[in-house]
C-alpha positions as CSV (number, residue, x, y, z in Angstrom):
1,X,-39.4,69.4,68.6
2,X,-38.3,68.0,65.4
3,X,-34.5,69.2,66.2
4,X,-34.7,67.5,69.8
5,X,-36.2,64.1,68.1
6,X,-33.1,64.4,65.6
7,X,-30.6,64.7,68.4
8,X,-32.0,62.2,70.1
9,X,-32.0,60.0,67.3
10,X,-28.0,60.8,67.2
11,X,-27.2,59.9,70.2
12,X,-29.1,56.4,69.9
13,X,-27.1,55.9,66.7
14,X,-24.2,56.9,68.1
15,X,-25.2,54.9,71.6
16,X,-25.3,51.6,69.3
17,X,-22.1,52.5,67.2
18,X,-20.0,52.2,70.4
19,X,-21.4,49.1,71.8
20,X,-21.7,47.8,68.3
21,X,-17.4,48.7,68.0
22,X,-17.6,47.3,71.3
23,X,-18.6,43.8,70.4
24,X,-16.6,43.9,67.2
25,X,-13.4,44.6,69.6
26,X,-14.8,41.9,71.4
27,X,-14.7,39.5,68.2
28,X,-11.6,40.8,67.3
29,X,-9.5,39.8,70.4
30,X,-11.0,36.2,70.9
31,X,-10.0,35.6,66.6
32,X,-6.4,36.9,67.3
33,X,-7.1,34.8,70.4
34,X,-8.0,31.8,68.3
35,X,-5.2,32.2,65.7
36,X,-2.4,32.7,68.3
37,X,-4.0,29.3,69.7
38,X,-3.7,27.8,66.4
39,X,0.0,29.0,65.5
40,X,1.2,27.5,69.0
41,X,-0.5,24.1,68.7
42,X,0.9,24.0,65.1
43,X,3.8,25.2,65.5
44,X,5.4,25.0,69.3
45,X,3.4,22.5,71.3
46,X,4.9,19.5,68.8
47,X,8.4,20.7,69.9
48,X,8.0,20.4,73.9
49,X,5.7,17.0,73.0
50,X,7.9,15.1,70.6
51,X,10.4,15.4,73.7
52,X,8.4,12.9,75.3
53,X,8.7,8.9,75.3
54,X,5.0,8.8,73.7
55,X,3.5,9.7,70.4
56,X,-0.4,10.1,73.1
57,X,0.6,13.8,73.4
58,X,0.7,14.6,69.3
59,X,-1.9,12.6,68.7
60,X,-4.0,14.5,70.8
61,X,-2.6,17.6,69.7
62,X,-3.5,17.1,66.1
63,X,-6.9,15.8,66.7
64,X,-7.9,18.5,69.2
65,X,-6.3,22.3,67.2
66,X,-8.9,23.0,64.9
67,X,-12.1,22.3,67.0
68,X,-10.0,24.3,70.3
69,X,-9.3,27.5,67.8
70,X,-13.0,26.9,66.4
71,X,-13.9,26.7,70.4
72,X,-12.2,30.5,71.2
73,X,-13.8,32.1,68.3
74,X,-17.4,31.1,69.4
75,X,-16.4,32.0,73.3
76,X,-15.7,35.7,71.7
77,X,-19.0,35.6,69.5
78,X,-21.0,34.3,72.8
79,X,-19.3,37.9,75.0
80,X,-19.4,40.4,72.3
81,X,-23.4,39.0,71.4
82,X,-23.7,39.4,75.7
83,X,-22.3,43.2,75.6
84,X,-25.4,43.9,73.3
85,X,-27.7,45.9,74.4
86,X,-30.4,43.7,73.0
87,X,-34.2,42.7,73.9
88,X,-33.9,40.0,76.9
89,X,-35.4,37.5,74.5
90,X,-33.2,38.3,71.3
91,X,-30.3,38.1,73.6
92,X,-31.4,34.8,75.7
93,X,-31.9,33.6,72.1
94,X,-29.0,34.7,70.3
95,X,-26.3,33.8,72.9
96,X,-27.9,30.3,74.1
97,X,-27.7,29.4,69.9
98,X,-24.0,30.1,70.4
99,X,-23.3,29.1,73.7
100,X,-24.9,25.6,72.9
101,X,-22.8,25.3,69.6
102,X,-19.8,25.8,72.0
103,X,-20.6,23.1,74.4
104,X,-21.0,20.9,71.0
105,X,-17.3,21.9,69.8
106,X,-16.1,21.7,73.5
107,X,-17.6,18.2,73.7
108,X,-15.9,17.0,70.5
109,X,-12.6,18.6,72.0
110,X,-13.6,16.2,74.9
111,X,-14.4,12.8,72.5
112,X,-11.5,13.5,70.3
113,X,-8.8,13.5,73.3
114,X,-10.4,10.6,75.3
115,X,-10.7,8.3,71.7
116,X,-6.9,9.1,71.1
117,X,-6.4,7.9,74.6
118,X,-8.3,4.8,74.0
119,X,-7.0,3.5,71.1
120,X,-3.4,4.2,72.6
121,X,-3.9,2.5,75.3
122,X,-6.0,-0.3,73.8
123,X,-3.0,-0.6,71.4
124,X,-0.2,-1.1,74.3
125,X,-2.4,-3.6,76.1
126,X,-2.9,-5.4,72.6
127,X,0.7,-5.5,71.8
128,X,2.0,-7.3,75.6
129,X,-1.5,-9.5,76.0
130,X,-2.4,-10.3,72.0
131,X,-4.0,-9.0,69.4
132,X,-8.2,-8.3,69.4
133,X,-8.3,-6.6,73.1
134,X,-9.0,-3.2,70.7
135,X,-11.7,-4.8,68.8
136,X,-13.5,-6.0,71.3
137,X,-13.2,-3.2,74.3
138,X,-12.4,0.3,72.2
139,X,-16.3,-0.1,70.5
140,X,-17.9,-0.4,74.2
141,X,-15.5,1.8,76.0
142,X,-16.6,4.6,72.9
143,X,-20.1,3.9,73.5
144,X,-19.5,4.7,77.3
145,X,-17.9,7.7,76.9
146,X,-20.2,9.1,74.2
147,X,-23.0,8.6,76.3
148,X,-21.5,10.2,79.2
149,X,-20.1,13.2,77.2
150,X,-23.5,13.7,75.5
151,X,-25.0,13.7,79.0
152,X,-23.1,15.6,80.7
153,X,-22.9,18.2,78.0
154,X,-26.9,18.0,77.9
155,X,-27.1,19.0,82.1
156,X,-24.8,21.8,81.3
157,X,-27.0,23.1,78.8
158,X,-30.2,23.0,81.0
159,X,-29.0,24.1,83.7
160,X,-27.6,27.2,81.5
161,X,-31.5,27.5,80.5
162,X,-32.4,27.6,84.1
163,X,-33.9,24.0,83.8
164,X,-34.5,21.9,87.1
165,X,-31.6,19.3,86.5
166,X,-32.5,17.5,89.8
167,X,-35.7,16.1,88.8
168,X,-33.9,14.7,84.9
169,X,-31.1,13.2,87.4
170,X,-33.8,12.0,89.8
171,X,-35.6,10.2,87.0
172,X,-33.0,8.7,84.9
173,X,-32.0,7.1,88.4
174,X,-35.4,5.5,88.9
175,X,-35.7,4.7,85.0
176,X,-32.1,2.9,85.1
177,X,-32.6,1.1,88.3
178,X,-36.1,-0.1,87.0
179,X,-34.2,-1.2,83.4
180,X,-31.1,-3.1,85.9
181,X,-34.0,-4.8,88.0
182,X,-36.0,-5.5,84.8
183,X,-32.6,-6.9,82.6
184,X,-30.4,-8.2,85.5
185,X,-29.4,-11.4,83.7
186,X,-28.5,-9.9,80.6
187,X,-26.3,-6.9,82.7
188,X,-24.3,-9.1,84.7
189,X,-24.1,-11.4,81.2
190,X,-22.4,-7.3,80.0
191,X,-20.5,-7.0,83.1
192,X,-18.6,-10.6,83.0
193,X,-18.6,-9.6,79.3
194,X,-16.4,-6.5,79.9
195,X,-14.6,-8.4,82.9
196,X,-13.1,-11.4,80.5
197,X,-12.2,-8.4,77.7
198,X,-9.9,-6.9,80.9
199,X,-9.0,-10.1,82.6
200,X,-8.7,-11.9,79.7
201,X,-8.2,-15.7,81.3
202,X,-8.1,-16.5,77.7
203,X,-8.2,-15.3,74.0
204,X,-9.6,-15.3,70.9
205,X,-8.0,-18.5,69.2
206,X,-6.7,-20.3,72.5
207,X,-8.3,-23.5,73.4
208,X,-10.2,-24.1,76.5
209,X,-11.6,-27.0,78.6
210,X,-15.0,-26.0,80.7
211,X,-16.2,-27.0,83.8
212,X,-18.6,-29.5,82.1
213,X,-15.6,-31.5,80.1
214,X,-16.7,-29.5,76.9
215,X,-13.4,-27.9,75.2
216,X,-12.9,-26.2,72.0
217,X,-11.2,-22.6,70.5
218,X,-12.6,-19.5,71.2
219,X,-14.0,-18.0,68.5
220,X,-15.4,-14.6,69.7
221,X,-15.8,-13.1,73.0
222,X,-18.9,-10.7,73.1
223,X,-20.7,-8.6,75.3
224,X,-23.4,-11.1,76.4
225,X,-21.7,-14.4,75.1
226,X,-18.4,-16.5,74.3
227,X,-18.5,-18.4,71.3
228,X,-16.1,-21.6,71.3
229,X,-15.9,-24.0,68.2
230,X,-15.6,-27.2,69.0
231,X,-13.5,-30.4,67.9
232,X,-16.4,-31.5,65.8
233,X,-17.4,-28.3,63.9
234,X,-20.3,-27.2,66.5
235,X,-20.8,-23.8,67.7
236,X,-21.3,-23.8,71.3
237,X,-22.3,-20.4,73.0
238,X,-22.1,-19.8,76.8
239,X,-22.7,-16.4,79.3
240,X,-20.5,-14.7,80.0
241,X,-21.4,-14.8,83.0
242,X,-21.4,-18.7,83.7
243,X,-17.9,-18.6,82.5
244,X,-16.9,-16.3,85.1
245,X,-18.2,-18.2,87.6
246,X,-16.7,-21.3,86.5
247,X,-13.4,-23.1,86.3
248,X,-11.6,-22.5,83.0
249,X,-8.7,-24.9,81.3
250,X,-6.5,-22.7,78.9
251,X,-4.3,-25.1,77.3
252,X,-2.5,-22.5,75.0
253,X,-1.5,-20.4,77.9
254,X,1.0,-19.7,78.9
255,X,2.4,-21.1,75.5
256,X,1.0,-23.9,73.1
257,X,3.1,-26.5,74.4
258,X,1.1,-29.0,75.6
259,X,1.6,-32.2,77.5
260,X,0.1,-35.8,76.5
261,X,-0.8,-39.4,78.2
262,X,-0.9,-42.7,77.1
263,X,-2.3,-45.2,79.5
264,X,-2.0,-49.1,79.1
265,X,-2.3,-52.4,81.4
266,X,0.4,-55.4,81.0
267,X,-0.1,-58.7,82.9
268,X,1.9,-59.1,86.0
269,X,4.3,-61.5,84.3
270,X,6.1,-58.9,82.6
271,X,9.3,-57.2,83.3
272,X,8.2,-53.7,84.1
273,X,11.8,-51.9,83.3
274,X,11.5,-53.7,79.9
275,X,8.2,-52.0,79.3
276,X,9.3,-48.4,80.9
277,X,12.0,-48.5,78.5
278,X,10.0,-49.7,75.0
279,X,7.6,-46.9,76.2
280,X,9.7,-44.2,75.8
281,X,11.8,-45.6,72.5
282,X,8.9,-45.5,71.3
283,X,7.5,-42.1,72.2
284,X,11.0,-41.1,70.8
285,X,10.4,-42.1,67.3
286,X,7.4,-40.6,67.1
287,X,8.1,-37.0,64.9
288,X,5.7,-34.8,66.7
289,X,7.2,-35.7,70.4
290,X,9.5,-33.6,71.6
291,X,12.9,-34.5,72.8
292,X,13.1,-31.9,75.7
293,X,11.0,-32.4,77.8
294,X,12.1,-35.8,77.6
295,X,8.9,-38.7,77.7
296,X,8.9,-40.5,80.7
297,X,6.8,-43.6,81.8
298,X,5.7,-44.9,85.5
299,X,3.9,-47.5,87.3
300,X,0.8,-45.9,88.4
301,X,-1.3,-48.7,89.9
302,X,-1.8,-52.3,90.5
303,X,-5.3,-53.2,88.5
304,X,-7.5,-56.6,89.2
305,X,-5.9,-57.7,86.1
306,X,-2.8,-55.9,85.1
307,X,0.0,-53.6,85.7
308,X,-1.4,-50.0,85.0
309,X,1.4,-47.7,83.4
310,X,1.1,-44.0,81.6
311,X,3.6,-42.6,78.8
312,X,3.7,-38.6,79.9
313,X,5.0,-36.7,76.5
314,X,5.0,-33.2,74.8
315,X,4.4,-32.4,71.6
316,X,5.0,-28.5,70.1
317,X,1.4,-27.4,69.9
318,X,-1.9,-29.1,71.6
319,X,-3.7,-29.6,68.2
320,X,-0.8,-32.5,67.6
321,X,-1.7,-34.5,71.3
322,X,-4.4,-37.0,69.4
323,X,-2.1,-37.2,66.1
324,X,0.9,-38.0,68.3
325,X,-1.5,-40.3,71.0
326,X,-2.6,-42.3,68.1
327,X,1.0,-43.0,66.4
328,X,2.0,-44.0,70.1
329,X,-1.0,-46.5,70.5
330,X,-1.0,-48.1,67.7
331,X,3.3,-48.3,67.5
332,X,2.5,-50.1,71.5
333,X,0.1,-52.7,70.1
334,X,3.1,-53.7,67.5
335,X,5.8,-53.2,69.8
336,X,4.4,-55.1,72.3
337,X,3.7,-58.3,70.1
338,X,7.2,-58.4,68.8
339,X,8.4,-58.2,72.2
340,X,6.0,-61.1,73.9
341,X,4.1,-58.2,76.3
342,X,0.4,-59.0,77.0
343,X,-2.1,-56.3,76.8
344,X,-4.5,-58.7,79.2
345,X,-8.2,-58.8,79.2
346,X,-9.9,-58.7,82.2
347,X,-10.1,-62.1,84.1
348,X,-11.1,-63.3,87.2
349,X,-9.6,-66.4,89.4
350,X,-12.8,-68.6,91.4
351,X,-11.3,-70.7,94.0
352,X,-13.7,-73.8,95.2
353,X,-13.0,-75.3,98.2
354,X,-14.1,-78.9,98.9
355,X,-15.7,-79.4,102.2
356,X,-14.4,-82.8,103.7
């Protein structure tokens, strides 16, 4: 009896010996596995990608080789912990620890290619439309991705664990269509948010005229609001939202030259080619008026009491149109003086007939 228990207890040692050398072969093949990944990432990948017209490729490269050799070692750990002979609950235990780590280190394989992507492309877009698009759509693109990586990694893992996934996606529809209902304003305040950021009618910096006749620069451009400073120092914060929906003025696109108008009334006695002429000498000796485009001045209307005509100018940059409207008016009042034009006041004629 005693021999047959010790044979028996041979052959069970000897039973987990081989499936223990087993596993260990296992192991064994998914590190060389993992090391051969690691030498050609290193070391032949970069040849074939610094071929190409893009630096995307070794970026990505870089970013992704130690979590994708990390990735193969724990894919051999997970099969040679499976070709245990172990108690169903040791094993489910054991090999879940290790397969969740692996959809961790597969996820950040995931993050770290898609944020290379990102900030490449946010870069290009940045470099031919201005600079801030990166700062103000890689933070909420990020955020997007992470929380789609994070969920989608999370089903995976359930539904490894023989979880009902239909009934987690079958609530987090009812729970986010009860938050859209519940924080509509402020979502389609995100959405126009996002839309401006990729449309980008205008920039951080540029000056813009609203709907309302309210202009100013554009400080910052966030996800719920715009922020424009005004002439007069204010802060003046809209929706996004209303903005998209709006009519926008961008005087500094597509360039910051910018075109001015002086308006003034002469009394019908005067020679209009005289004062066409003095118009635009003297837009011409004014320093911040440029010479090409060249100023031009027209007749624009006959008023109750004077001859209505407008100076059109341009002047290098739109924050020099009042500087340059205010040298122009004030030059006109001398000008005109020296050269006998009236600036008329208002004035009506009354005729009385006498009845016979």
């Amino acid at each position: 009896m005693d021999v047959y228990r010790l044979q028996e207890g041979d052959n069970f040692l000897m039973f987990w010996m081989k499936e223990l050398l087993l596993a260990i072969v296992i192991f064994t093949v998914f590190w060389l596995l993992s090391r051969l990944l690691r030498y050609a990432m290193i070391t032949l990948l970069p040849k074939l990608t610094s071929r190409t017209s893009t630096d995307l490729d070794d970026r990505i490269l870089v970013r992704i080789t130690p979590p994708a050799a990390l990735l193969v070692i724990f894919a051999g750990l997970y099969y040679a912990v499976r070709s245990l002979p172990l108690p169903d609950k040791v094993q489910v235990a054991t090999s879940g620890v290790v397969f969740v780590i692996s959809i961790i280190i597969f996820t950040n394989i995931a993050y770290r290619s898609l944020h290379e992507l990102l900030s490449w492309y946010g870069a290009r877009v940045a470099e031919r439309t201005g600079n801030g698009l990166d700062r103000q759509i890689l933070p909420l693109a990020e955020k997007i991705v992470t929380i789609f990586l994070v969920g989608t990694a999370l089903i995976v893992t359930l539904k490894h664990f023989g979880y009902d996934i239909l009934s987690l996606v079958a609530a987090l529809g009812i729970g986010s269509l009860a938050i859209g209902l519940a924080a509509k304003d402020t979502l389609a305040n995100m959405i126009s948010g996002f839309t401006l950021m990729v449309d980008r009618p205008f920039r951080i910096g540029d000056r813009i005229q609203l709907a309302g006749g309210q202009w100013g620069d554009v400080a910052d451009i966030g996800l719920r609001s715009t922020k424009i400073k005004t002439v007069d120092n204010t802060l003046l914060i809209i929706p996004n939202s209303d903005l998209c929906n709006s009519a926008v003025v961008n005087m500094a696109f597509p360039d910051i030259k910018s075109k001015g108008r002086v308006n003034v009334g002469v009394s019908y006695a005067s020679d209009v080619e005289l004062v066409k002429n003095l118009l635009v000498r003297i837009a011409g000796e004014i320093p911040e008026v440029l010479k090409d485009p060249a100023p031009e001045a027209f007749l624009v209307s006959f008023g109750d009491s004077a001859l209505n005509l407008s100076l059109f100018y341009w002047v290098e940059d739109y924050t020099r149109v009042f500087p340059a409207s205010d040298r122009i008016s004030t030059m006109i009042i001398t000008r005109f003086r020296e050269n006998g034009i009236e600036i008329p006041y208002p004035t009506r004629t009354v005729l009385l007939e006498k009845e016979g």
